[in-house]
N, C-alpha and C positions, 0 to 999 in steps of 0.2 A: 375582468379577470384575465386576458387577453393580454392586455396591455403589463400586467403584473407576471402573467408567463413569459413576455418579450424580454422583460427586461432580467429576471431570474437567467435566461439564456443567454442572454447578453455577459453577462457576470461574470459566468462559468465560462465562456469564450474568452474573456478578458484577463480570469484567474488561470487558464491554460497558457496564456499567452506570455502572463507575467513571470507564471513558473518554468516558461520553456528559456525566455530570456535568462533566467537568475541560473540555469542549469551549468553548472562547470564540467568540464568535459574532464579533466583532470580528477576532482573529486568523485566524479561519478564510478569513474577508472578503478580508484582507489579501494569504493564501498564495496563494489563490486568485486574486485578481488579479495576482499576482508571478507567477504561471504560467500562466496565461492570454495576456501581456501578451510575455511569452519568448518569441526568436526559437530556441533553442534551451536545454534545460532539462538539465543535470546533477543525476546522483544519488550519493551517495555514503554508502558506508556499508563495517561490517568484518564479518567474522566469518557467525557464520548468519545477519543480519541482512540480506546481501546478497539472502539468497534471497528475503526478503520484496518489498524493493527490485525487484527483477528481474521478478517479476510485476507490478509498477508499471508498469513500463518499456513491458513487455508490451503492456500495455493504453494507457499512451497513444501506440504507435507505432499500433495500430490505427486513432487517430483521427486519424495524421498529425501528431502533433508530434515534431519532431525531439530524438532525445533521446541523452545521454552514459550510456552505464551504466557501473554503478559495476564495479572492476577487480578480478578473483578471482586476480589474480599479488601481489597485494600495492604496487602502481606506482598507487599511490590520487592520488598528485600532477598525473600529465599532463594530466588533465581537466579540472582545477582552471586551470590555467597555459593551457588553448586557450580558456576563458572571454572574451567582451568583455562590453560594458556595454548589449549588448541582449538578453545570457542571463542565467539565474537558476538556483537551485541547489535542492538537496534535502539535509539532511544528515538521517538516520536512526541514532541510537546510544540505548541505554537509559541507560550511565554518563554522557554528554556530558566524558566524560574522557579519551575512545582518543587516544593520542599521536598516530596519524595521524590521525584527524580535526582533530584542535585543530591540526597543522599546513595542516589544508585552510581550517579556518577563518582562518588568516593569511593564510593566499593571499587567500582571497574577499575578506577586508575590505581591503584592503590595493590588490584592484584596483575594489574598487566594489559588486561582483558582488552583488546580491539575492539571499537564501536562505531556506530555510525548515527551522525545526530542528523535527523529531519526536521529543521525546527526556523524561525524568520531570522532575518536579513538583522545585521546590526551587533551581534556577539551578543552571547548569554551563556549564564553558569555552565548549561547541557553540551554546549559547544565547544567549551573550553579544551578539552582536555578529548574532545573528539578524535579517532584517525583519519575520517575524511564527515565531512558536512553539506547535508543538501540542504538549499533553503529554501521555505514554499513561501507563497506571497503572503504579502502583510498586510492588507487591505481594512482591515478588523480592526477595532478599538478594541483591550482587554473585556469592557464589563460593556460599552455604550453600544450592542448591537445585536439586530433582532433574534440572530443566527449565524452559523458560522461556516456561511454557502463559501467565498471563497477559500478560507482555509481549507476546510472539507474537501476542496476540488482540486487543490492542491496536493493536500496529502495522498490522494489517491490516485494522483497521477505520476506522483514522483514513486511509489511502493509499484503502480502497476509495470513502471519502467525500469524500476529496479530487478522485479521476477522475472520480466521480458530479457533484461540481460544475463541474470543466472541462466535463464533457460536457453539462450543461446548457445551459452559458453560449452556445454556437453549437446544439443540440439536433438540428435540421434538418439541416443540413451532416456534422454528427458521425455520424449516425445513416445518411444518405446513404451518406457515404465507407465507412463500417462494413460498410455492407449490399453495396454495391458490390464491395468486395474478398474479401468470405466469400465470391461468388457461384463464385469461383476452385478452393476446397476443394471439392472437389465429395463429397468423402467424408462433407460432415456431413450430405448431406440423404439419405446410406444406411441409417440407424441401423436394427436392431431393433426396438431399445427407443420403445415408442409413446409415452412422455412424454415424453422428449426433441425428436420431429417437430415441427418450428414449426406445423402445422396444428391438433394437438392439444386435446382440452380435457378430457381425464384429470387428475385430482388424482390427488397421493402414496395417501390414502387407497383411492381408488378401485383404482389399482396394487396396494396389498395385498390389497382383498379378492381380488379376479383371481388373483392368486397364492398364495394362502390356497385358493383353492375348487377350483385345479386339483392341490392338493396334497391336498386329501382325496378328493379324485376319482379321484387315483393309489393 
């Protein structure tokens, strides 16, 4: 089991590595300013992909941007269609060949609409007609594979560094509003667990020994 955790980590290393290579500085520039710039930002995306998506969402509703997520009924169209020309999109696919998507991408070109394809290396329908394009690693056959670990790891590191740059671009403000609204939950500053307290200054390491020495003390 061991040996099948080595190598699962190994992957995810190797799919961070792949995605950081394929990463345009220029298109990044681009996406980034295409969402920045949004008065409100749709996401679209199928399948398990959505979940990736939706932690996206997550995170930039926390910094206050208005945002469409993507639809788990399968009705991928409506949000596409409430679009105007001061919003911008997100489309998220690894094939860039889902038939729904390629009909979102008609809509979008068709009204204007700016978007940003997150999708593999090689050109595809989703890309065509993209205004800037990030590509995650292609590692994966379409149907011949157990799971879809480096995709997966891709995707979420290209979306994590996408919000990382919105959240830059305002920093102050982002970081205000952020702080302001958690003040709400009041359940996170109950935690146990002492690495997690925002006071903290415990390292991981430090936590194992702690829990390593009350283990042979028992």
């Amino acid at each position: 089991m061991m040996e099948i955790a080595g190598r699962i980590a190994t992957l995810y290393t190797e799919s961070v590595e792949d995605t950081m290579e394929l990463l345009d500085r220029k298109e990044l520039e681009k996406a980034v300013d295409i969402l920045s710039n949004a008065r409100r930002i749709a996401v679209f995306a199928v399948s398990n992909v959505i979940y990736f998506a939706s932690e996206f969402v997550y995170y930039l509703e926390k910094i206050d941007k208005l945002v469409l997520s993507p639809s788990l009924n399968g009705d991928v169209y409506y949000n596409a269609m409430r679009l105007e020309k001061e919003d911008a999109a997100i489309i998220l696919s690894y094939s860039g060949e889902t038939s729904q998507l390629r009909g979102i991408v008609e809509i979008l070109h068709e009204q204007n609409i700016p978007y940003v394809a997150i999708t593999s290396i090689g050109g595809n329908s989703v890309s065509d007609y993209a205004s800037a394009v990030l590509n995650i690693t292609t590692r994966e056959k379409s149907y011949s594979k157990i799971a879809g670990y480096t995709s997966a790891m891709s995707f979420h590191l290209i979306l994590d560094i996408l919000y990382s740059c919105l959240f830059a671009r305002d920093y102050s403000k982002n970081l205000d509003y952020k702080i302001s609204r958690s003040r709400f939950e009041k359940d996170r500053g109950n935690t146990r667990n002492a690495i997690l307290r925002e006071n903290t200054s415990l390292s991981v390491s430090e936590v194992v020994r702690n829990m390593n020495s009350r283990k042979i003390k028992k």
